[in-house]
C-alpha positions as CSV (number, residue, x, y, z in Angstrom):
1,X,-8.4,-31.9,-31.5
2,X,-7.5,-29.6,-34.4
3,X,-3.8,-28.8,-34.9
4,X,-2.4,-25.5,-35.2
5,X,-1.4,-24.2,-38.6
6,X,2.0,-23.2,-38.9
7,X,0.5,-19.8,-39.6
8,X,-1.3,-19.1,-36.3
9,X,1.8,-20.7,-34.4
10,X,4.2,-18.3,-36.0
11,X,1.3,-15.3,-35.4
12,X,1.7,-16.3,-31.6
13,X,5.4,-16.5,-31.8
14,X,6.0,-12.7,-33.1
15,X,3.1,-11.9,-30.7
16,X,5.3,-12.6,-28.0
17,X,8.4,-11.2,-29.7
18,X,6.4,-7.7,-30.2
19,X,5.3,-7.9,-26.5
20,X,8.8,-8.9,-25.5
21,X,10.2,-5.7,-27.6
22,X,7.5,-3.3,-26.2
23,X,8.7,-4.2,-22.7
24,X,12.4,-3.5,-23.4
25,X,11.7,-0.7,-25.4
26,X,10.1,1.5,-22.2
27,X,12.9,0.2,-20.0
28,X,16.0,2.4,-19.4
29,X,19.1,1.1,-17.6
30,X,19.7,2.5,-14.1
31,X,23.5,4.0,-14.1
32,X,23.9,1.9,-11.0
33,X,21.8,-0.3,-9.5
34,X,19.1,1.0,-6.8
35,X,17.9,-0.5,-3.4
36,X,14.3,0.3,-2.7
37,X,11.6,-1.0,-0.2
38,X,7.9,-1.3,-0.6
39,X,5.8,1.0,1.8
40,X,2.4,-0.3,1.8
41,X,1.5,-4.2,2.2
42,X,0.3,-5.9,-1.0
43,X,2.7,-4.3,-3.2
44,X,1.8,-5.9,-6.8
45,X,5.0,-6.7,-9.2
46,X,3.8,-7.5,-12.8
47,X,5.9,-8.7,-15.6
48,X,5.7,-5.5,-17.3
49,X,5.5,-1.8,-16.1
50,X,1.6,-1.2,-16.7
51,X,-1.3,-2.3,-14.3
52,X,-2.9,-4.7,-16.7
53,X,0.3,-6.9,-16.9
54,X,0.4,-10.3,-15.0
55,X,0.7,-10.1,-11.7
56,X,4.2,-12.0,-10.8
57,X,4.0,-11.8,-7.0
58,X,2.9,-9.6,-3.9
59,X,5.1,-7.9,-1.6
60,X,5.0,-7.6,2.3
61,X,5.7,-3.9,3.3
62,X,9.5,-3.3,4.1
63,X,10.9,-5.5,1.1
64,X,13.7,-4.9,0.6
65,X,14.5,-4.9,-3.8
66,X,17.0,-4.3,-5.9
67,X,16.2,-2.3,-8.9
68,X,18.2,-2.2,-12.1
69,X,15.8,-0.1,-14.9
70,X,13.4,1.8,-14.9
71,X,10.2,2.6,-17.6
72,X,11.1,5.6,-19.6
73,X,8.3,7.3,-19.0
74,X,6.1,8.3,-15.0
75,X,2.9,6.5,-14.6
76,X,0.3,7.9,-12.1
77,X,-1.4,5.8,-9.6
78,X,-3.9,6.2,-7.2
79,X,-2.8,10.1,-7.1
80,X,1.5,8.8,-7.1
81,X,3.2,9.5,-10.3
82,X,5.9,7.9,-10.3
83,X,8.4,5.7,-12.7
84,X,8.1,1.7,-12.6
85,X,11.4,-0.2,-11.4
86,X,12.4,-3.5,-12.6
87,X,13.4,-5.1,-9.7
88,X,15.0,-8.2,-8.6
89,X,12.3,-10.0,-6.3
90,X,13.7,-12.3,-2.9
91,X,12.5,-15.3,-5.1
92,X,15.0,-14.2,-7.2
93,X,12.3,-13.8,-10.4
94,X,12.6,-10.5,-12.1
95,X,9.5,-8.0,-11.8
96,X,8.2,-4.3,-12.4
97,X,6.9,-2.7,-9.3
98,X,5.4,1.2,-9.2
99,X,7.7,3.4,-8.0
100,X,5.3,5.6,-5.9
101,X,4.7,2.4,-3.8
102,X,8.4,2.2,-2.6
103,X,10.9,4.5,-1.1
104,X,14.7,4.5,-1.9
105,X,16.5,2.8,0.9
106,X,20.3,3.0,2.1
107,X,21.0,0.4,5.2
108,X,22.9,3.2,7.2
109,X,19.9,5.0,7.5
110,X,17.0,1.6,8.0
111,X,15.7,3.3,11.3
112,X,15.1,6.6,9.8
113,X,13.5,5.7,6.7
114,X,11.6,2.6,8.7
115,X,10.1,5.6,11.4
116,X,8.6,7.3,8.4
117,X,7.6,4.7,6.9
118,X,5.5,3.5,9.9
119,X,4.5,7.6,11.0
120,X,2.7,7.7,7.1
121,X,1.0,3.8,8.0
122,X,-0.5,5.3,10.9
123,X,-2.5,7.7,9.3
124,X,-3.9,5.2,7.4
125,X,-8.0,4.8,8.1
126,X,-10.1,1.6,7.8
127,X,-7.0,-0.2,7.3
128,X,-7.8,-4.1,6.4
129,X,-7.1,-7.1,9.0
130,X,-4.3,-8.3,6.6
131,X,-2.6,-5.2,5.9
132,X,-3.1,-4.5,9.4
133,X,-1.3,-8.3,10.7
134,X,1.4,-6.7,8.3
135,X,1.9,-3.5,9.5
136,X,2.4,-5.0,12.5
137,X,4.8,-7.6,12.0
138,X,6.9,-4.9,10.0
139,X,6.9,-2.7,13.2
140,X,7.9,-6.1,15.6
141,X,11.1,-6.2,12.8
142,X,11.8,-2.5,13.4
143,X,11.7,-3.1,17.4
144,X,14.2,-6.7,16.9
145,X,16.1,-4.7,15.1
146,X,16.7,-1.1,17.5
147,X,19.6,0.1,18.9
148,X,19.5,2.3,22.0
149,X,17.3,1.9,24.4
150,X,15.2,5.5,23.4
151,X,14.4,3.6,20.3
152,X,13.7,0.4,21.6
153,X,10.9,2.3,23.7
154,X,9.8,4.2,20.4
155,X,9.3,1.2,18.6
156,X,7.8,-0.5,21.4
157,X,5.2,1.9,22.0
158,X,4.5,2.1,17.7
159,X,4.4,-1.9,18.1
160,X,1.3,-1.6,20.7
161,X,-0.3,1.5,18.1
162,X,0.3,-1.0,15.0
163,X,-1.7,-3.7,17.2
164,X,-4.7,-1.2,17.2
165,X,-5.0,-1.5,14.0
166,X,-4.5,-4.9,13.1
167,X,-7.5,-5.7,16.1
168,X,-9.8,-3.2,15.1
169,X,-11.2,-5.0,11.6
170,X,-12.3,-7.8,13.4
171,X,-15.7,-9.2,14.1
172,X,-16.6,-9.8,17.9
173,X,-18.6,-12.9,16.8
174,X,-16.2,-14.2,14.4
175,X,-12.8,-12.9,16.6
176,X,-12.0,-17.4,17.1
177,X,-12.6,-18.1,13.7
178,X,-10.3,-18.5,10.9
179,X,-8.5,-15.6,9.9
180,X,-8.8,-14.2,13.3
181,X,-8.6,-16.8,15.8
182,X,-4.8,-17.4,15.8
183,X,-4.3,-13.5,15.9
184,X,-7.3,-13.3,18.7
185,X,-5.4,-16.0,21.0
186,X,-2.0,-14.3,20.4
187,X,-2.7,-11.2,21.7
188,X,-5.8,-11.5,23.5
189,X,-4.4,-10.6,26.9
190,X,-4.0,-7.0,25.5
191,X,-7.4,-5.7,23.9
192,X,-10.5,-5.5,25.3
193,X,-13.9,-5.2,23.3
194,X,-16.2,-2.3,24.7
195,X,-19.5,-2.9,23.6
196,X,-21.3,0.7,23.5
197,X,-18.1,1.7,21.2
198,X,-18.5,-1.7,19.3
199,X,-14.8,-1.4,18.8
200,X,-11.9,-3.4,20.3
201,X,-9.0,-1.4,22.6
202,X,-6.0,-1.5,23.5
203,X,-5.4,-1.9,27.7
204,X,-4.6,1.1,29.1
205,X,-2.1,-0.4,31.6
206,X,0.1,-1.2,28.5
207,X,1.0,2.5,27.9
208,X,1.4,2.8,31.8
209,X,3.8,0.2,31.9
210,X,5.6,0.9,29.0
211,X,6.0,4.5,30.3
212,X,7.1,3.2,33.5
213,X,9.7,1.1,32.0
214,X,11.4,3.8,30.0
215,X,10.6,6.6,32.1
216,X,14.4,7.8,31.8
217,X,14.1,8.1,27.8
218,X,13.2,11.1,25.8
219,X,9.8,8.8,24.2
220,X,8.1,8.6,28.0
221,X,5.9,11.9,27.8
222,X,4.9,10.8,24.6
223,X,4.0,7.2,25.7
224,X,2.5,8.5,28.6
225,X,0.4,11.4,26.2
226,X,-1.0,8.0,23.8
227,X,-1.5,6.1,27.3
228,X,-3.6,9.3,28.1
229,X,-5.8,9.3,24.8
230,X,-6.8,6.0,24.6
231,X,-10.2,5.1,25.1
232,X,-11.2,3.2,28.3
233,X,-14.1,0.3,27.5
234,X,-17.4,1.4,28.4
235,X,-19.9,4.4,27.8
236,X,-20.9,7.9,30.0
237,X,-24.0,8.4,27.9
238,X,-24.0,12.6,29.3
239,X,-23.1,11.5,32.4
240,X,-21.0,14.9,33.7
241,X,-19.7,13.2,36.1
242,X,-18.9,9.8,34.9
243,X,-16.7,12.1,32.5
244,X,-15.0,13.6,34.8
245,X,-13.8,10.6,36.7
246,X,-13.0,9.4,32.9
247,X,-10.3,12.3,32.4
248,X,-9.2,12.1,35.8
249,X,-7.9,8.6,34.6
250,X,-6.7,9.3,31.6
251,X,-5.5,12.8,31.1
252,X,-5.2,13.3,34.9
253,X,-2.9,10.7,35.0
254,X,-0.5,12.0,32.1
255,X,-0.7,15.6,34.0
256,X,0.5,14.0,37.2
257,X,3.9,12.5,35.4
258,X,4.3,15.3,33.2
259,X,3.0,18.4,35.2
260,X,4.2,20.9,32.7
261,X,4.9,18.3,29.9
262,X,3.5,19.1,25.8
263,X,0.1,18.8,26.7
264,X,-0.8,20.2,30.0
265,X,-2.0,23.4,29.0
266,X,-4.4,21.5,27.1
267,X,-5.2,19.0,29.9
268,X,-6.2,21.7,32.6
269,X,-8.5,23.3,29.9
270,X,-10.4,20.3,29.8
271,X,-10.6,20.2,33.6
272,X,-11.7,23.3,33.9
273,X,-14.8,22.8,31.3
274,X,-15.1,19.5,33.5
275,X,-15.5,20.8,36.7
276,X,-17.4,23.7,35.7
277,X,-20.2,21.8,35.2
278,X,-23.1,21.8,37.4
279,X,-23.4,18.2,38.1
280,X,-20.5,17.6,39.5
281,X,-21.3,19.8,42.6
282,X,-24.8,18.9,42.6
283,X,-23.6,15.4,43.5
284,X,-21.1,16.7,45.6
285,X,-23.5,18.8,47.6
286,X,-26.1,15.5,47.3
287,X,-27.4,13.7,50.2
288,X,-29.2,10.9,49.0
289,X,-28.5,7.4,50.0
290,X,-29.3,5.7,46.5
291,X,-26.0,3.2,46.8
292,X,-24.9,4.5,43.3
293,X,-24.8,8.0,44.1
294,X,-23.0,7.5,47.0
295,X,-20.2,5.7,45.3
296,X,-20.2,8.1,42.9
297,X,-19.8,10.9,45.2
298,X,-17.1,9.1,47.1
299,X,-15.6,8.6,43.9
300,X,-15.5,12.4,42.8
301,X,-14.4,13.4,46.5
302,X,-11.2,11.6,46.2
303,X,-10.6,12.4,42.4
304,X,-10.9,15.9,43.5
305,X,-8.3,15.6,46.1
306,X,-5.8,13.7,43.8
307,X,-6.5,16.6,40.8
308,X,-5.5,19.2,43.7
309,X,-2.6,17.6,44.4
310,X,-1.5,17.2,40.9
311,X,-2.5,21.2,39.6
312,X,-0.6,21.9,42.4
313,X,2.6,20.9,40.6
314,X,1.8,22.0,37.3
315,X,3.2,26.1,36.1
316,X,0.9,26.1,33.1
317,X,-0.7,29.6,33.2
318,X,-3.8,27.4,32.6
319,X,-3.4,26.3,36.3
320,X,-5.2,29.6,38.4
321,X,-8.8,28.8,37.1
322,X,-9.0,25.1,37.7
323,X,-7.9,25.6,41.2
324,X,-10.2,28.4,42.0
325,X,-13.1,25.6,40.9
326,X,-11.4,22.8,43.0
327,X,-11.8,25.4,45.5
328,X,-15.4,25.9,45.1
329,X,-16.1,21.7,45.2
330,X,-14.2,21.4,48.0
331,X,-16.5,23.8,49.9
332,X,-19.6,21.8,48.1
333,X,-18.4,18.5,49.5
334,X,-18.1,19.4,53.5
């Protein structure tokens, strides 16, 4: 093996000096130091503030760092432009993480600053199985960590909407293989795949429940509302009537908690476009004994009668028209 010359070893020591000096020379004290935490999973700290330095570690979201300079000069990111903090990392090594990938954090406002952080995750698309299994476990912090029992059922119901995404990335085929199968197992008893969708869902009677269970707090209605608009498993391929029955489970079931909640306005707009189609009182009117149509005809009859009953209840100025077509089926049906 050939030796170094004393040349190239002193070459390589100044090297390091110079790149030593650069560093310090684009760093400028903090007057006091900051608390930050990371807002996306995977968070990259380098050992200098520039994207081609080493990477030192990678940070959960909601970590929690201590920053003491900053580069003297923004940087812009993947559309952030932002400074780079020099930060002290839970391992205790000192790093440089991009500033437009944190948020400034005071403990006396963690649930504030935790909500937002988790409203901007969830507006996140395509969102991958490991930032997802993140995402989640941040939100299951956020929920240990509540308060007041309106918060507990806001977090609880952004625990079972972080869930979502962490199950939608993975493979039906592959859902008891590693990385899924321990995450598949866990939480199995709450999604179900619908195959025409090719998607995995969340169960319905989760929302239902969790509404039920905090039906006193301020969050209910709007448990009740995502309860609504999640998508049951299966497929009504044009089926008018199929679709029907499909909002009279979902949406039908929100409007009969919250009669003239947010959303019902909106709600009986959809029924009326619903039951002014002519399918559904074809069927009603129907006297064929094919065993389907008869179930589905029994089916509509009483989904009729409990949509009455609901509208009923409901002031929405929306209200007149969907009754006057009620009206109309029930005369189909005798």
């Amino acid at each position: 093996m050939k030796r170094r010359t004393p040349f190239v070893a002193l070459y390589g020591f100044c090297l390091c000096l110079g790149l030593a000096a650069s560093v310090r020379a684009q760093e400028v004290k903090l007057d006091a130091p900051q608390t930050r935490m990371t807002t996306v999973s995977a968070v990259r700290a380098r050992s200098a503030p520039q994207v081609s330095a080493t990477e030192v570690a990678r940070l959960k979201l909601g970590t929690v760092l201590k920053a003491t300079a900053r580069s003297a000069e923004e940087t812009e990111i993947g559309g952030k432009r932002d400074y780079w903090y020099l930060v002290s990392l839970p391992s205790g090594q000192s790093a440089w993480v991009f500033g437009g990938l944190t948020t400034p954090f005071d403990a006396a406002r963690r649930e504030e600053i935790v909500r937002r952080i988790i409203d901007e995750r969830l507006k996140v698309e395509g969102m991958s199985f490991d930032d997802g299994v993140d995402f989640y476990n941040f939100v299951s912090g956020a929920l240990a960590e509540a308060k007041d029992t309106n918060a507990k059922a806001e977090f609880e119901l952004l625990r079972l909407l972080a869930l979502g995404r962490a199950v939608s990335p993975i493979p039906y085929a592959e859902r008891e293989r590693a990385p899924y199968a321990q995450w598949y197992k866990a939480h199995e008893a709450e999604i179900v795949y619908s195959e025409p969708s090719g998607q995995w869902l969340l169960r319905s009677e989760l929302f239902w429940n969790l509404e039920r269970k905090y039906r006193a707090t301020p969050t209910a209605e709007r448990i009740a509302w995502e309860g609504a608009e999640n998508p049951l498993p299966g497929e009504c391929e044009g089926d008018e009537v199929c679709y029907f029955l499909y909002l009279n489970d979902t949406q039908g079931k929100y409007l009969s908690l919250y009669p003239n909640g947010a959303h019902a306005s909106e709600v009986l707009k959809n029924f009326e476009q619903a039951l002014a189609s002519t399918e559904v009182e074809s069927t009603l009117k129907s006297t064929s004994r094919d065993k389907y149509l008869i179930e589905q005809r029994d089916a509509l009859k009483q989904a009729l009668t409990q949509l009455r009953s609901t509208v009923a209840k409901t002031s929405a100025a929306e209200k007149a028209p969907v009754l006057r077509l009620l009206e109309r089926l029930s005369a189909a049906a005798r």
